[in-house]
GUTOR-15724 format. One record per residue (C-alpha): x, y, z; residue number from 0. Coordinates in pm, whole numbers, padded with zeros to 5 digits, m for minus. Layout:
BEGIN
ATOM:c1:c2:c3:i
ATOM:X:Y:Z:NUM .
...
***
This chain:
BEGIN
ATOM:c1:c2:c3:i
ATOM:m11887:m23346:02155:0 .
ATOM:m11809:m23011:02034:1 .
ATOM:m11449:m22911:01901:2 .
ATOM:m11481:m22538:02085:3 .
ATOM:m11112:m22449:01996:4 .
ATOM:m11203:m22557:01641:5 .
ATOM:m11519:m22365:01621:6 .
ATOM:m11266:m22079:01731:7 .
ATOM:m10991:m22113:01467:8 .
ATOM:m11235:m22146:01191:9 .
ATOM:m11234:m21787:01199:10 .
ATOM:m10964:m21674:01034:11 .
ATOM:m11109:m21336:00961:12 .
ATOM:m10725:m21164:00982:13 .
ATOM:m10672:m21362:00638:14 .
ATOM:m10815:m21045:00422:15 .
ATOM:m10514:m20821:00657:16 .
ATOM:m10252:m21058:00615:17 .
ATOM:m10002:m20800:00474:18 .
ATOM:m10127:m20558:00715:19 .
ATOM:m10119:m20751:01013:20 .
ATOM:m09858:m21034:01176:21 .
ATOM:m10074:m21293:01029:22 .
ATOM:m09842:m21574:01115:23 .
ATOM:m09784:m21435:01513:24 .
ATOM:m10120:m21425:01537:25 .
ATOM:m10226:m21758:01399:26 .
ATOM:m09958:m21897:01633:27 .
ATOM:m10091:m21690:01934:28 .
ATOM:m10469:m21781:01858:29 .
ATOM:m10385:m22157:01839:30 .
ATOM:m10241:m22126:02207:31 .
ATOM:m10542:m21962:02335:32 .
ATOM:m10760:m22186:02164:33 .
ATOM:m10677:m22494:02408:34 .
ATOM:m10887:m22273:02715:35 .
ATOM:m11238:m22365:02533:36 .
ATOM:m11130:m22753:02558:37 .
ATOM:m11035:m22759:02890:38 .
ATOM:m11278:m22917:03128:39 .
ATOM:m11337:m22608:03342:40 .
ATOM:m11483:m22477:03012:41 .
ATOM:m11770:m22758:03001:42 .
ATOM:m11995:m22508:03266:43 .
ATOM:m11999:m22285:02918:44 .
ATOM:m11957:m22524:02639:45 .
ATOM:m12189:m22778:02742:46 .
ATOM:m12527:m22510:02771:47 .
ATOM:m12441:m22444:02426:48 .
ATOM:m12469:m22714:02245:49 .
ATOM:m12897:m22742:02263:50 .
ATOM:m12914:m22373:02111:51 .
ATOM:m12929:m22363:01737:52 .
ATOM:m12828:m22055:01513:53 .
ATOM:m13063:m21856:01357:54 .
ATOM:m13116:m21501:01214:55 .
ATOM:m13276:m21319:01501:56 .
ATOM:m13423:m20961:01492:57 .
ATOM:m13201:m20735:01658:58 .
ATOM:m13228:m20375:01777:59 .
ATOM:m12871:m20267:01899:60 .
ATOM:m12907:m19897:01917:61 .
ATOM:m13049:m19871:02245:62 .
ATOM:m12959:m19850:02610:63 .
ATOM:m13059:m20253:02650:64 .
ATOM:m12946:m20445:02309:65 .
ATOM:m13134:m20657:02243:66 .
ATOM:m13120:m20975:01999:67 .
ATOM:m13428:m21138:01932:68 .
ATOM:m13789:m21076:02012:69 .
ATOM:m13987:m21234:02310:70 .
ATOM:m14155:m21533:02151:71 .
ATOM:m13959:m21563:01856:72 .
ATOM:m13669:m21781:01988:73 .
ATOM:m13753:m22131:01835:74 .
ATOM:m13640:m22357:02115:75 .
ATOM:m13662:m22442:02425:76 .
ATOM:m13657:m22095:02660:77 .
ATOM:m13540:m22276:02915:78 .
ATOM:m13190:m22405:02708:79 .
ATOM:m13151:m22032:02621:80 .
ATOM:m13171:m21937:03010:81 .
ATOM:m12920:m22219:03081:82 .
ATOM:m12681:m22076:02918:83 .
ATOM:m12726:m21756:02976:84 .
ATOM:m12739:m21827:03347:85 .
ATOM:m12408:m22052:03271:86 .
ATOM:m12189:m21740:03151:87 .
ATOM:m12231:m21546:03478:88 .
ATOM:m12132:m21320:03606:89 .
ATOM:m12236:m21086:03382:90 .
ATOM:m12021:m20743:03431:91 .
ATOM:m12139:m20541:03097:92 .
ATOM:m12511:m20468:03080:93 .
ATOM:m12823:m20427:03049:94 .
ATOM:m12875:m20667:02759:95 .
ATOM:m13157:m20853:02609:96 .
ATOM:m13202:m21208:02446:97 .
ATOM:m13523:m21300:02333:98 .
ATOM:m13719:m21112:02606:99 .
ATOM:m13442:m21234:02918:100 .
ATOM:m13321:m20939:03012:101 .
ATOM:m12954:m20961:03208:102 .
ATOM:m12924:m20635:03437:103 .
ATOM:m12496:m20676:03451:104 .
ATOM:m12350:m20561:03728:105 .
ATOM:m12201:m20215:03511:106 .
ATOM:m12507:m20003:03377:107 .
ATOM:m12300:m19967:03073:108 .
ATOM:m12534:m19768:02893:109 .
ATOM:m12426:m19499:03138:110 .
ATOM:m12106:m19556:02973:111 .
ATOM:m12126:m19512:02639:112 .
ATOM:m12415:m19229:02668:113 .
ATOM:m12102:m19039:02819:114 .
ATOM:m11858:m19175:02485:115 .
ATOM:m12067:m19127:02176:116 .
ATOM:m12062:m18800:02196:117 .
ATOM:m11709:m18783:02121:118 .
ATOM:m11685:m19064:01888:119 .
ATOM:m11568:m19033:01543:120 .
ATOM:m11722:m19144:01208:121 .
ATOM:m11728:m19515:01238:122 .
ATOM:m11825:m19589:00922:123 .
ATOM:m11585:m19786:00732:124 .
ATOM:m11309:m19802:01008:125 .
ATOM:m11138:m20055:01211:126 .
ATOM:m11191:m20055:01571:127 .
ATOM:m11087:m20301:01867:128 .
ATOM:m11253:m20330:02212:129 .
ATOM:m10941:m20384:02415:130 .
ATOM:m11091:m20625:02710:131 .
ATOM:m11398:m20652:02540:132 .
ATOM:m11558:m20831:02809:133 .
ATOM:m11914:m21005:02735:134 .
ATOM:m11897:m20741:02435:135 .
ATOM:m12169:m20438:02542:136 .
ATOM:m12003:m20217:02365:137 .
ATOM:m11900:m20375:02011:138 .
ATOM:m12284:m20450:01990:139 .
ATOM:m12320:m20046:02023:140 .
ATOM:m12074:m19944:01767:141 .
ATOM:m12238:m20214:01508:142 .
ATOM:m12484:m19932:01399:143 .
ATOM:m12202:m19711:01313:144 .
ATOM:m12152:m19969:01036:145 .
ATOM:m11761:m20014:01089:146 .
ATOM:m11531:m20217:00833:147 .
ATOM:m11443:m20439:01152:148 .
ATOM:m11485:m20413:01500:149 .
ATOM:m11253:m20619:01682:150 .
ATOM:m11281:m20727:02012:151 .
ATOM:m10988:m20895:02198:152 .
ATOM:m10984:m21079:02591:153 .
ATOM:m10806:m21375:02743:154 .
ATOM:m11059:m21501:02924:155 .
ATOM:m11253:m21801:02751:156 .
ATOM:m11584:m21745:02905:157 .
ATOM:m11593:m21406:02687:158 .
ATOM:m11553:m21579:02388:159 .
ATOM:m11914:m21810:02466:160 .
ATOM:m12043:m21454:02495:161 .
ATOM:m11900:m21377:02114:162 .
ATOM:m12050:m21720:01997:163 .
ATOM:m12396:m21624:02135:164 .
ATOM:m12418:m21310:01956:165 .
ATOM:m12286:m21428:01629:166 .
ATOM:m12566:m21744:01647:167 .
ATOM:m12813:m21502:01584:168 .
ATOM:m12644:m21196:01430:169 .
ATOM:m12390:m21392:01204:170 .
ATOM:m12248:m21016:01118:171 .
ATOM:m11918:m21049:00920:172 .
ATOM:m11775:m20722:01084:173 .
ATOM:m11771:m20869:01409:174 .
ATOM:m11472:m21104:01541:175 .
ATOM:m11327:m21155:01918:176 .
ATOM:m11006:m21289:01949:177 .
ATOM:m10882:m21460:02319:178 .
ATOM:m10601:m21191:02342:179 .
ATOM:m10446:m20964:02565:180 .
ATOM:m10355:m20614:02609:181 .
ATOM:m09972:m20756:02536:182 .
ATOM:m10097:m20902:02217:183 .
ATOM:m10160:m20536:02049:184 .
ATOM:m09814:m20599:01875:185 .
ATOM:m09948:m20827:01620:186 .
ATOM:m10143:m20518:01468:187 .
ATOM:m09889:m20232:01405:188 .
ATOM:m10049:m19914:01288:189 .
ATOM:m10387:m20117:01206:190 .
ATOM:m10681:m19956:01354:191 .
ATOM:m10862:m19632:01335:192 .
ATOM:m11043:m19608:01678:193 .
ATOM:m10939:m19811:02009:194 .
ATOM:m11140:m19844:02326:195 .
ATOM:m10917:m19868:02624:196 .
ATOM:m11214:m19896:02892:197 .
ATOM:m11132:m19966:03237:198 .
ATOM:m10799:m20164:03158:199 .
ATOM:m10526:m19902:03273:200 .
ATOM:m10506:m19922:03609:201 .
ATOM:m10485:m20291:03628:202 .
ATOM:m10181:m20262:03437:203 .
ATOM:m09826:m20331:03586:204 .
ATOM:m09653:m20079:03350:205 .
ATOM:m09905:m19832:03242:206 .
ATOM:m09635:m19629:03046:207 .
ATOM:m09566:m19957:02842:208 .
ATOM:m09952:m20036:02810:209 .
ATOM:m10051:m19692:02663:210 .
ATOM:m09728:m19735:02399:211 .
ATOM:m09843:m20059:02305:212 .
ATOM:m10159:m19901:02256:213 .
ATOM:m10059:m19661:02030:214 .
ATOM:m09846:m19903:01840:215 .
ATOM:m10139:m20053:01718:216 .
ATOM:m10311:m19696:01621:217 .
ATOM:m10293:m19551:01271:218 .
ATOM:m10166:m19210:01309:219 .
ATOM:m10465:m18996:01363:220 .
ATOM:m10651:m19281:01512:221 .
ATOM:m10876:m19232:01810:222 .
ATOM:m10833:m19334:02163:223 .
ATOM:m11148:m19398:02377:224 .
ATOM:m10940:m19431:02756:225 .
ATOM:m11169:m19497:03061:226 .
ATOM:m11003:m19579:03425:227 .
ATOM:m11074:m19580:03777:228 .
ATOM:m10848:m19294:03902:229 .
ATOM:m10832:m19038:04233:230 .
ATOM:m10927:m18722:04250:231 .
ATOM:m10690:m18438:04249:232 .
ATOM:m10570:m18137:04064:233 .
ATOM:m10231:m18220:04047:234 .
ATOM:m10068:m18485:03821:235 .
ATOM:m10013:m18760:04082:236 .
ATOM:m10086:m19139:04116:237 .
ATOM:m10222:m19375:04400:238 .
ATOM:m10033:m19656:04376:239 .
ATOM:m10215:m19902:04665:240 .
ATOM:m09943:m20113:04871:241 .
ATOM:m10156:m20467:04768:242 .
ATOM:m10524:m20355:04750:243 .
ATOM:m10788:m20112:04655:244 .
ATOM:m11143:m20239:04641:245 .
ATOM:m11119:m20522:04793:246 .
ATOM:m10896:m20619:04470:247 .
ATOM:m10494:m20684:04399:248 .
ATOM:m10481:m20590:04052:249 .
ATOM:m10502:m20276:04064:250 .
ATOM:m10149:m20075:03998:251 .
ATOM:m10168:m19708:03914:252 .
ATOM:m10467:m19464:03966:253 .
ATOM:m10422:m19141:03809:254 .
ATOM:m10577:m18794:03882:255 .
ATOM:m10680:m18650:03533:256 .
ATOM:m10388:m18433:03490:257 .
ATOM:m10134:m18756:03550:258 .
ATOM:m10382:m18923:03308:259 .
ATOM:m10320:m18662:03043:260 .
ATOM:m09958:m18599:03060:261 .
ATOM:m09940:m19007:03060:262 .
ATOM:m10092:m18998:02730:263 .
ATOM:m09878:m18703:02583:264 .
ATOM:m09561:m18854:02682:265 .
ATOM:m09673:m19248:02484:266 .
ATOM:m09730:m19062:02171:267 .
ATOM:m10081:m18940:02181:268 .
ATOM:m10186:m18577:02113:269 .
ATOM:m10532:m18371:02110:270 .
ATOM:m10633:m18481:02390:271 .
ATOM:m10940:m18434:02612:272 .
ATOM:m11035:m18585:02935:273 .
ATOM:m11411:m18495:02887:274 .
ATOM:m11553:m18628:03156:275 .
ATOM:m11528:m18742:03502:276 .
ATOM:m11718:m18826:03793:277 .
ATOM:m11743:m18966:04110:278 .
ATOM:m11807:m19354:04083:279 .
ATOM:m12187:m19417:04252:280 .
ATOM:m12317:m19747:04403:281 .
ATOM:m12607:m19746:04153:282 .
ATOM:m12365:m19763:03858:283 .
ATOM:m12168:m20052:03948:284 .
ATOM:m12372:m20298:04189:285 .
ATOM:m12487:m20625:04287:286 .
ATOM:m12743:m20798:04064:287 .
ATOM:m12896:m21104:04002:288 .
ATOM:m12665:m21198:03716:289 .
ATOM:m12372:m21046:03902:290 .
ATOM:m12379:m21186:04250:291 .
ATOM:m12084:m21138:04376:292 .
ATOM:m11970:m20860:04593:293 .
ATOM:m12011:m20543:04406:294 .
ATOM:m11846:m20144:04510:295 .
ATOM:m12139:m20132:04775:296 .
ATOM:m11897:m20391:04977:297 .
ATOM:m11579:m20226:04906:298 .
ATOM:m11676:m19882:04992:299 .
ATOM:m11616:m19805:05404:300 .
ATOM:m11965:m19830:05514:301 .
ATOM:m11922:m19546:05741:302 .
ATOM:m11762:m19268:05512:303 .
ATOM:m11804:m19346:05120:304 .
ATOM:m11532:m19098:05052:305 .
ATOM:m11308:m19373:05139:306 .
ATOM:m11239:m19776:05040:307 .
ATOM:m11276:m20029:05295:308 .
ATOM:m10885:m20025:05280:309 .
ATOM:m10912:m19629:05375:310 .
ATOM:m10772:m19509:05026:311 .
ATOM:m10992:m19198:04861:312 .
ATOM:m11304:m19353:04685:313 .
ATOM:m11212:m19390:04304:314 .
ATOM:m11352:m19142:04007:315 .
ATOM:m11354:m19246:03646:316 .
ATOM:m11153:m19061:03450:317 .
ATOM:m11265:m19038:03041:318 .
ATOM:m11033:m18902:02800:319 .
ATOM:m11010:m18889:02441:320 .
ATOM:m10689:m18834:02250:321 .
ATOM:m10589:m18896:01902:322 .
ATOM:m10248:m19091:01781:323 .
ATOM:m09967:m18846:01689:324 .
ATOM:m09785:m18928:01342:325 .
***
């Protein structure tokens, strides 16, 4: 049976940044997280695994669906690749391809980052972390901008079977995904040159602490890439719900852009641009076939979709841009 939490630990990519990095709270941390990919809840994940073999695929990433591998040139069985495909949903990030299956995710992500990479930096050569990286849509996307390391960091253990699939076939020593948190950003002080923040603010219980943290971790002159659900408004306020909003509990703090902006100047960021927003639409976020579960077409009010079903104003997304102050 296969040692997932070993598979894990044997990379210990962070050993080339050990002077640059808490090596030894992270090696600590990562050992703790490891034990989620033994447990048996993990099997649904681990098990599908274990009849695909690794292989340099063909991979076109600079596209609105990745995709990894051709149709046809996967050389086993099509149906142990669907398994576990099918095994690691729902998928939330997408579209993506794998050897001609195409996943439509419940997020048309490409939406996303058509809106970002205009106001990306160089990424050659730089360090960059996904902050809840999810099944990783967008790491795959910055690969072409041939980074020194893109780093992609989420708790949850089903994300990292996402990480192992891609790495079967790309085997790309840039790439990395730890099982961290947003609270874990302390283990890399004044590491990386660009950070995605993408829709991880407003589940945050303290997003004054979270956007510090954030910037902890920042080189100075590093760029922030912040997307969040927010409200729409001229005035710097906040919605804070009284248990939910979309259906959903986590959600803590949604900003109108101005309260997004002066958040970010007050936790040490400066130049910075919220460049776009927009209402959120039902054909941007919806129920698929790889996503079934209920999707914002349920949590709208059916009858006026300026409004959740809990009667709060319908959320925007809110994009900014702002670079770490010195």
């Amino acid at each position: 049976m296969t040692n997932w939490s070993g598979e894990y630990l044997k990379d210990r990519w962070y050993e080339a940044y050990a002077s640059q990095l808490d090596a030894e709270g992270l090696r600590e941390r990562r050992e703790k997280a490891a034990a989620a990919l033994d447990r048996e809840s993990s099997r649904v994940w681990g098990d599908p695994f274990r009849r695909l073999e690794a292989f340099s695929g063909t991979a076109d990433l600079d596209r609105d669906c990745p995709a990894i591998g051709r149709e046809g040139e996967f050389p086993g069985s099509r149906e142990d690749l669907e398994a576990a495909l099918r095994s690691l949903m729902p998928w939330r990030k997408g579209p993506l391809s794998y050897f001609g299956i195409e996943i439509d995710g419940e997020w048309r992500s490409n939406r996303k980052w058509d809106r970002v990479a205009p106001v990306l930096p160089d990424l050659k050569g730089k360090r960059i972390c996904d902050v809840g990286c999810n099944n990783g849509y967008y790491l795959l996307r910055m690969l072409g901008g041939d980074p020194e390391l893109l780093l992609g960091i989420d708790p949850v253990a089903r994300y990292w079977f996402n990480h192992r699939l891609h790495q079967l076939y790309l085997n790309d020593p840039r790439l990395h995904m730890e099982l961290l948190g947003a609270e874990d950003l302390d283990l890399f002080p004044r590491f990386f040159d660009v950070v995605f923040y993408m829709g991880i603010l407003y589940h945050r219980r303290s997003p004054v602490d979270s956007l510090s943290s954030v910037a902890a971790c920042m080189k100075p002159g590093a760029t922030l890439i912040l997307e969040s659900s927010g409200i729409p408004g001229d005035e710097p306020y906040c919605l804070i719900p009284e248990s939910r909003y979309l259906k959903a509990p986590g959600y803590w703090f949604l900003p109108t852009a101005k309260a997004l902006s002066h958040l970010l100047n007050r936790t040490g960021f400066g130049d910075i641009e919220i460049f776009h927003t927009h209402k959120l639409e039902r054909d941007e976020q919806r129920q698929t076939d790889w996503a079934r579960f209920e999707s914002l077409e349920h949590f709208l009010d059916g009858e006026d979709g300026e409004k959740t079903v809990e009667g709060y104003p319908a959320p925007v997304r809110l994009y900014a841009r702002a670079v770490r102050k010195g």
